[in-house]
C-alpha positions as CSV (number, residue, x, y, z in Angstrom):
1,X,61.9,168.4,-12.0
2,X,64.0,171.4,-13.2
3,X,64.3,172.4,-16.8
4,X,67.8,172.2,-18.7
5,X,68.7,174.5,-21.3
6,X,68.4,173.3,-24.9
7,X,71.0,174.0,-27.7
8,X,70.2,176.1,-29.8
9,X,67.2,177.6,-28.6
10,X,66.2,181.2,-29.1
11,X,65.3,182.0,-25.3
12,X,67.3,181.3,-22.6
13,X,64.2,180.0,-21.0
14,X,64.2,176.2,-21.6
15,X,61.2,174.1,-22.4
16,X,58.8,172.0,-20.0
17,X,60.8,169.2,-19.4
18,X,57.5,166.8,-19.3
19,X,56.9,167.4,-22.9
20,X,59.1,166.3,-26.5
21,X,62.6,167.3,-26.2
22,X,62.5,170.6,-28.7
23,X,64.8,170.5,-31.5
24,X,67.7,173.0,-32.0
25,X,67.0,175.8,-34.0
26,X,67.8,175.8,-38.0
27,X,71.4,178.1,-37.0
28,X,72.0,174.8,-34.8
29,X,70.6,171.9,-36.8
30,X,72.6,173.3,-40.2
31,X,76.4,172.0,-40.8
32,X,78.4,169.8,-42.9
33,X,76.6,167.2,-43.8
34,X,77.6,163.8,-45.0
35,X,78.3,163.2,-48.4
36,X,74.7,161.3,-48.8
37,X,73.1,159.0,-46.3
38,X,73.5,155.4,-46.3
39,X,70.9,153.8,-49.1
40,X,69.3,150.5,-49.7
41,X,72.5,149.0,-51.4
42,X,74.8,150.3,-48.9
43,X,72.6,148.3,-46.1
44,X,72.8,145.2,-48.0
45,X,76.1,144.9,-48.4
46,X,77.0,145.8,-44.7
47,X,74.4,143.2,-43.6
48,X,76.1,140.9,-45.9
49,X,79.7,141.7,-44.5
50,X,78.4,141.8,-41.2
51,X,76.5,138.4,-41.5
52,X,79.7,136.8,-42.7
53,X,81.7,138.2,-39.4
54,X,79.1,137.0,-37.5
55,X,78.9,133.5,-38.9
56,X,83.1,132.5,-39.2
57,X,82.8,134.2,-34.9
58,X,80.3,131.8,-34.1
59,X,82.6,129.1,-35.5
60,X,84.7,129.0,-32.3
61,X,83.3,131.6,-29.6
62,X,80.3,129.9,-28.1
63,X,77.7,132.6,-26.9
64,X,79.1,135.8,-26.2
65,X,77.0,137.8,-27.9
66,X,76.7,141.2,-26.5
67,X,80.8,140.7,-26.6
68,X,80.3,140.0,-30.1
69,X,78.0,143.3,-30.5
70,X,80.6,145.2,-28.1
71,X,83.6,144.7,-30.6
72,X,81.7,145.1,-33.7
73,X,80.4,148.4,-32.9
74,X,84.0,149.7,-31.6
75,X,85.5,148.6,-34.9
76,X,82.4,150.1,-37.0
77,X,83.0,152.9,-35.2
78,X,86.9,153.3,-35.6
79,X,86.9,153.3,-30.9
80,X,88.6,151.1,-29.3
81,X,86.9,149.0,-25.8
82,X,87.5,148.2,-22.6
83,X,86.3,144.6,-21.5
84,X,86.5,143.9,-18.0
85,X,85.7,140.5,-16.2
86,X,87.3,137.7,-13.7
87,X,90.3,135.6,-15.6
88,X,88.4,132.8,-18.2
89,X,86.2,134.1,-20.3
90,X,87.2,134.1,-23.8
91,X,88.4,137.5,-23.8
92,X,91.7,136.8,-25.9
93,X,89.8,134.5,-27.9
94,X,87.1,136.6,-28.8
95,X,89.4,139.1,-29.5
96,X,92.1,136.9,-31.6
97,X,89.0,135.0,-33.6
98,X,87.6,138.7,-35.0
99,X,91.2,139.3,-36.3
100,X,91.1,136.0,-37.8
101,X,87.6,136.8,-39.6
102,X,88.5,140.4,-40.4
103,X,92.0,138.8,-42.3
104,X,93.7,141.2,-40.2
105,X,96.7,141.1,-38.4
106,X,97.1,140.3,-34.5
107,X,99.2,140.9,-31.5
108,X,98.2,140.2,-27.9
109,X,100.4,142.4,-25.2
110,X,100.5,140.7,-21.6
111,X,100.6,144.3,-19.5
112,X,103.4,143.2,-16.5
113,X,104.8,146.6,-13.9
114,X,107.9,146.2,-15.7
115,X,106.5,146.8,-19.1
116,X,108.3,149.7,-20.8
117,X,106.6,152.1,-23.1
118,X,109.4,151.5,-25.8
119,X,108.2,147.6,-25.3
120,X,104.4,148.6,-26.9
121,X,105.3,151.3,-29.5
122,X,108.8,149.7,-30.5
123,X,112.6,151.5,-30.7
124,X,116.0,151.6,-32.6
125,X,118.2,148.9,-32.2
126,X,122.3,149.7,-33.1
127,X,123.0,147.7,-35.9
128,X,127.2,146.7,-35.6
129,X,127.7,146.1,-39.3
130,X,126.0,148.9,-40.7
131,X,127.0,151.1,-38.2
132,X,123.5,152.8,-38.1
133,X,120.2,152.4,-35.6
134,X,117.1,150.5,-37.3
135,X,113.9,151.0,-36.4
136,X,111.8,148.1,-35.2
137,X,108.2,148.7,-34.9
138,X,106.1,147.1,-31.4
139,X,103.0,145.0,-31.6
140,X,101.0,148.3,-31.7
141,X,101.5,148.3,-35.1
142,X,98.6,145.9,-35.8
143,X,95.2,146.0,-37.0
144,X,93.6,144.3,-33.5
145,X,95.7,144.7,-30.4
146,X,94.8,143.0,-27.4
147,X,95.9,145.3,-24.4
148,X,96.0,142.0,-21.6
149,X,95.5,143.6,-18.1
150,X,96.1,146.9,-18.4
151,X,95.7,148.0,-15.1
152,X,99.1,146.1,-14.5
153,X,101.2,148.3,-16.5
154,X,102.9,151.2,-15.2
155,X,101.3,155.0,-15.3
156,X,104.0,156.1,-17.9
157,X,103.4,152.6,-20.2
158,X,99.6,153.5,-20.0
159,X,100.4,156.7,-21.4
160,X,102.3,155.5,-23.9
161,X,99.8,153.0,-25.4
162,X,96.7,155.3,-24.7
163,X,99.0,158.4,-27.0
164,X,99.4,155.9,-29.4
165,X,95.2,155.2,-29.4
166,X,94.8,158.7,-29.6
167,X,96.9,160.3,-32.4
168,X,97.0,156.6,-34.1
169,X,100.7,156.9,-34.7
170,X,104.2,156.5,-32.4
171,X,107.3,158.2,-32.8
172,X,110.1,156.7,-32.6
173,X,113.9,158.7,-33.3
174,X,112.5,161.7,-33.9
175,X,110.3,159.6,-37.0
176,X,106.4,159.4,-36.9
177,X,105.1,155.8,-37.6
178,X,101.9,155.7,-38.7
179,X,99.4,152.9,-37.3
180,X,97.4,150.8,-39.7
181,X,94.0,151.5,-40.3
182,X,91.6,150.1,-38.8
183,X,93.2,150.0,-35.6
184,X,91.0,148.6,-32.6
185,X,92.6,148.1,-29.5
186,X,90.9,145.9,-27.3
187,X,91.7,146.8,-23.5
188,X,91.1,144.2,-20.3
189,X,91.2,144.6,-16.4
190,X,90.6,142.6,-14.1
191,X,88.2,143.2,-11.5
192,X,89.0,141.1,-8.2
193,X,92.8,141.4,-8.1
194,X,94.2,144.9,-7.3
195,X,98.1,143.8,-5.9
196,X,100.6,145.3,-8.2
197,X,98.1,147.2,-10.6
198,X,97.7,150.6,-11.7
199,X,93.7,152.0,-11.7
200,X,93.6,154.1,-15.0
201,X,93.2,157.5,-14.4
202,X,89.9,159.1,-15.0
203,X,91.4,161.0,-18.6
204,X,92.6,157.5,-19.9
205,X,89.4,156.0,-19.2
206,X,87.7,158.4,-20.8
207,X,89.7,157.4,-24.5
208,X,87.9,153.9,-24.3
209,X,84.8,154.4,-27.0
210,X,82.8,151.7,-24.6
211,X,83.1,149.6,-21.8
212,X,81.8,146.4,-21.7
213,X,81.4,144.0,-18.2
214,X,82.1,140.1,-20.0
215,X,79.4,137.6,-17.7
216,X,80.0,134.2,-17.2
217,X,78.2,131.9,-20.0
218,X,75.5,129.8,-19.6
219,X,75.2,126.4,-18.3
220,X,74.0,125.2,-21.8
221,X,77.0,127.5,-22.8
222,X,79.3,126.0,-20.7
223,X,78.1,122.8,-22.0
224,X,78.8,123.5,-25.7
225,X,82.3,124.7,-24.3
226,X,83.7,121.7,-23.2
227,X,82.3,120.0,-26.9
228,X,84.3,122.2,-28.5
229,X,87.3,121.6,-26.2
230,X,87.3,117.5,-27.1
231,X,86.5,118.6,-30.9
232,X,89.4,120.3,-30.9
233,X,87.6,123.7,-32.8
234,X,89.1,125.7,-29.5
235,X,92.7,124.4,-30.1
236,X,94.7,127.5,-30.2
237,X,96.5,126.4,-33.2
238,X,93.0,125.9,-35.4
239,X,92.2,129.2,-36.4
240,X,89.3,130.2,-38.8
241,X,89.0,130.9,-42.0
242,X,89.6,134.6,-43.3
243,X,86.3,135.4,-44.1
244,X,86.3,139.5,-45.3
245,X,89.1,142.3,-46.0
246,X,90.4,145.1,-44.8
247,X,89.1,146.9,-47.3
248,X,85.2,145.3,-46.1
249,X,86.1,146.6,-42.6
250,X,86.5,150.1,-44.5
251,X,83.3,149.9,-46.5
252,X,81.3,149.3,-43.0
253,X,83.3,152.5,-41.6
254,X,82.4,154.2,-44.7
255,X,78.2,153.1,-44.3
256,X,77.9,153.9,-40.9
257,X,79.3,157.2,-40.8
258,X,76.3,158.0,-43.4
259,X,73.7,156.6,-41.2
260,X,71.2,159.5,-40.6
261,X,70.5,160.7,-36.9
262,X,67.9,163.1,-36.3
263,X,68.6,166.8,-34.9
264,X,66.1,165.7,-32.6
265,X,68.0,162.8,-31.2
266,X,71.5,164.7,-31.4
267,X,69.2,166.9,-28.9
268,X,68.7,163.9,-26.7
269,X,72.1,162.7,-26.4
270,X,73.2,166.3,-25.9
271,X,69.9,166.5,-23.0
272,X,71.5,163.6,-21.2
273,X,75.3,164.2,-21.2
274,X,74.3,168.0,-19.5
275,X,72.4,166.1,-16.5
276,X,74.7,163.5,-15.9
277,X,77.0,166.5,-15.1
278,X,73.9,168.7,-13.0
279,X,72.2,165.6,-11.5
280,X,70.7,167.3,-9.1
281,X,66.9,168.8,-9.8
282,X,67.1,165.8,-12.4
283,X,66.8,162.3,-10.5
284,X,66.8,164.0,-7.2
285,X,69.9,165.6,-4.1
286,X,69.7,162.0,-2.3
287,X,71.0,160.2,-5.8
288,X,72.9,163.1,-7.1
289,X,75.4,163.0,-4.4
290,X,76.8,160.2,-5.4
291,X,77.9,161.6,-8.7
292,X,81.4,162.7,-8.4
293,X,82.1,163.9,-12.2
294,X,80.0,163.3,-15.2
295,X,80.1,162.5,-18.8
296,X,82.8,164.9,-20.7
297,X,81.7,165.6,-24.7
298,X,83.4,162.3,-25.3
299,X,80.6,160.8,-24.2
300,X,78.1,162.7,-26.7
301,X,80.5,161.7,-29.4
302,X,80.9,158.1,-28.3
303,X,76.9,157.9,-28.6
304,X,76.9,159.4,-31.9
305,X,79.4,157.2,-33.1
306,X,78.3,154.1,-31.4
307,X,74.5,154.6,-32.1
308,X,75.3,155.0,-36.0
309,X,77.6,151.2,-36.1
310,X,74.2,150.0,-33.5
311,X,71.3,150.9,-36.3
312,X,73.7,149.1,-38.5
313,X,74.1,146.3,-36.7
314,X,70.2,146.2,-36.4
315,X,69.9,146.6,-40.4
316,X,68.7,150.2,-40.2
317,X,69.9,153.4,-42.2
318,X,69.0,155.6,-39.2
319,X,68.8,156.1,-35.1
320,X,66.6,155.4,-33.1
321,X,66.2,156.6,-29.7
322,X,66.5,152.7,-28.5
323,X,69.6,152.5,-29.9
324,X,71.4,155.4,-27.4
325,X,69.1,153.9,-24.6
326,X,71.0,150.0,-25.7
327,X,74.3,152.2,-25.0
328,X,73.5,153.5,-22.3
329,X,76.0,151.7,-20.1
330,X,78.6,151.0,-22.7
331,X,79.2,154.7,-23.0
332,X,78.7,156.0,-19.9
333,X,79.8,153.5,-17.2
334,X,83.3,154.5,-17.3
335,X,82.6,158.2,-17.7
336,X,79.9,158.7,-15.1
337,X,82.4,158.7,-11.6
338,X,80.9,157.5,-8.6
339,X,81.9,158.6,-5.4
340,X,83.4,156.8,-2.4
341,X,80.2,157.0,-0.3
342,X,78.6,155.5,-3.4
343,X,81.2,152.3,-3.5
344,X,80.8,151.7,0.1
345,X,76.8,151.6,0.1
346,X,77.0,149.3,-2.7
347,X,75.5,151.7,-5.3
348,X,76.9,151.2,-8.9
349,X,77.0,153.4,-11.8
350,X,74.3,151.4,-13.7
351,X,72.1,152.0,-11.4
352,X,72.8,155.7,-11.9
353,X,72.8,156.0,-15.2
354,X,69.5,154.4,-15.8
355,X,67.8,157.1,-13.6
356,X,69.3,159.7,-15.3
357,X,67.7,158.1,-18.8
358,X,64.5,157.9,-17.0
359,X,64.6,161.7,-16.1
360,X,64.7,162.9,-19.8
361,X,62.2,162.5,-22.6
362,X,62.4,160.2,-25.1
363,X,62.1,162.2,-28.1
């Protein structure tokens, strides 16, 4: 196995890459700080915040629960997700009951090849009497949107909505509309029908914090399902109870971003994004060829952000290295490109991505 180079390190001659993974150097490992780490009382009130989201979800979504982890982290985080699965399986629900627990407000978008970009970030409208345009504001302008088939709106729509995930504001005549904080949009595709839809370029993938794959439940699942259905607790008009605040949602932001992560496991993420894009003398010429692009620095930045809401999830004030291998394929599934040799022998990025884990040290 061929050495990679390591930041930061005095020599250009990297270490043995069958020992530790060496940390960067004090000139690399120095910076801005945060403004404290996370203490004791900060991790008790995010596990009781948390514990409160978890317990008004469970209220209506019936198992789901690396969905459930999928979301939370995007909105610890301040990302937004892609979910993508066959039509059914509590997507929008999932989706509408955390705005319902966060007491935030909600707007669902149904992505169609006529959709207009002015139909997602809003436009003026000529007002007769006044004589003058108004502005009215699209359903971006929400706390949780739920982007519904994506894939089915047109390359310039896509654009639109994925701007307005990226700068978090539109403009519209000329005048910049801030979004509302926190803003999580909440992206789906569908896998098994590709008539009429749009793949999302490469770039625009590339905005989505994670990407989740949504599984079908359960048969005990599926079970509990169809209780819930004659109880009437999945009527779409029965919503749940507001359970936290915006201004909880801000204090969870606000903890995570002060959970500690090691130089040593900044190294790590930093060890792995370089050989997802050199493959090669890492997991071997056979496998490596059917890497068509690897991870951009989003991807070390989606890790770092991820693996900090993660160790809060798991009541913990610091990363682990577990926590970046849990990401793994969240992060990197939609950033790691296959290529079409790979697709037609059946190989899938998963597959790929846990040998390139397995060809770095765990620090």
């Amino acid at each position: 196995m061929t050495d990679f180079p390591i930041p930061g390190s005095a020599s250009s001659t990297p270490p043995s890459s069958t020992s530790a993974p060496a940390s960067p150097s004090a000139s690399a490992s120095t910076g801005p700080a945060p403004a404290g780490n996370a203490s004791a009382s900060d991790l008790a009130r995010a596990q009781r915040i948390l514990q409160v989201i978890t317990d008004s979800y469970s209220t209506k979504m019936v198992g789901q629960d690396r969905l459930r982890t999928s979301l939370l982290i995007s909105l610890i985080a301040g990302g937004h997700i892609l979910l993508e699965s066959v039509p059914g399986l509590a997507k929008t629900t999932a989706a509408s009951t955390l705005a319902d627990t966060v007491k935030a407000s909600f707007k669902r978008i149904q992505c169609t090849p006529d959709l207009l970009p002015s139909d997602i970030t809003g436009s003026q409208i000529y007002d007769a009497a006044t004589g003058t345009f108004r502005t009215v504001l699209g359903p971006v302008h929400a706390n949780f949107v739920l982007l519904d088939e994506i894939n089915r709106s047109s390359a310039k729509t896509q654009s639109a909505m994925l701007e307005a995930m990226q700068e978090r504001q539109t403009t519209i005549g000329g005048e910049v509309h801030a979004l509302p904080k926190p803003f999580l949009v909440i992206a789906t595709q569908n896998p098994i029908e590709q008539e009429g839809t749009y793949e999302l370029p490469e770039a625009q993938m590339d905005r989505f914090l994670l990407k989740e794959i949504v599984e079908y439940p359960s048969p005990a699942e599926e079970f509990e399902i169809l209780n819930r259905i004659d109880s009437g607790v999945l009527n779409p008009d029965r919503h749940v109870p507001s359970a936290i605040t915006l201004d909880d949602v801000h204090d969870l932001q606000d903890i995570a971003s002060r959970v500690y992560i090691d130089p040593a496991i900044r190294n790590y993420i930093v060890q792995l994004a370089y050989v997802t894009r050199n493959p090669g003398p890492y997991i071997g010429e056979d496998r490596a060829r059917f890497i068509k692009y690897g991870a951009s620095p989003r991807a070390s930045i989606a890790f770092l952000q991820a693996s900090r809401a993660l160790a809060l999830l798991s009541g913990r004030t610091h990363v682990l290295p577990e926590d970046i291998r849990a990401l793994r394929h969240l992060v990197l599934r939609h950033r790691v490109l296959l290529t079409f040799e790979a697709d037609a022998e059946g190989i899938r990025s998963e597959e790929i991505i846990d040998q390139i884990f397995a060809s770095v040290p765990t620090p």
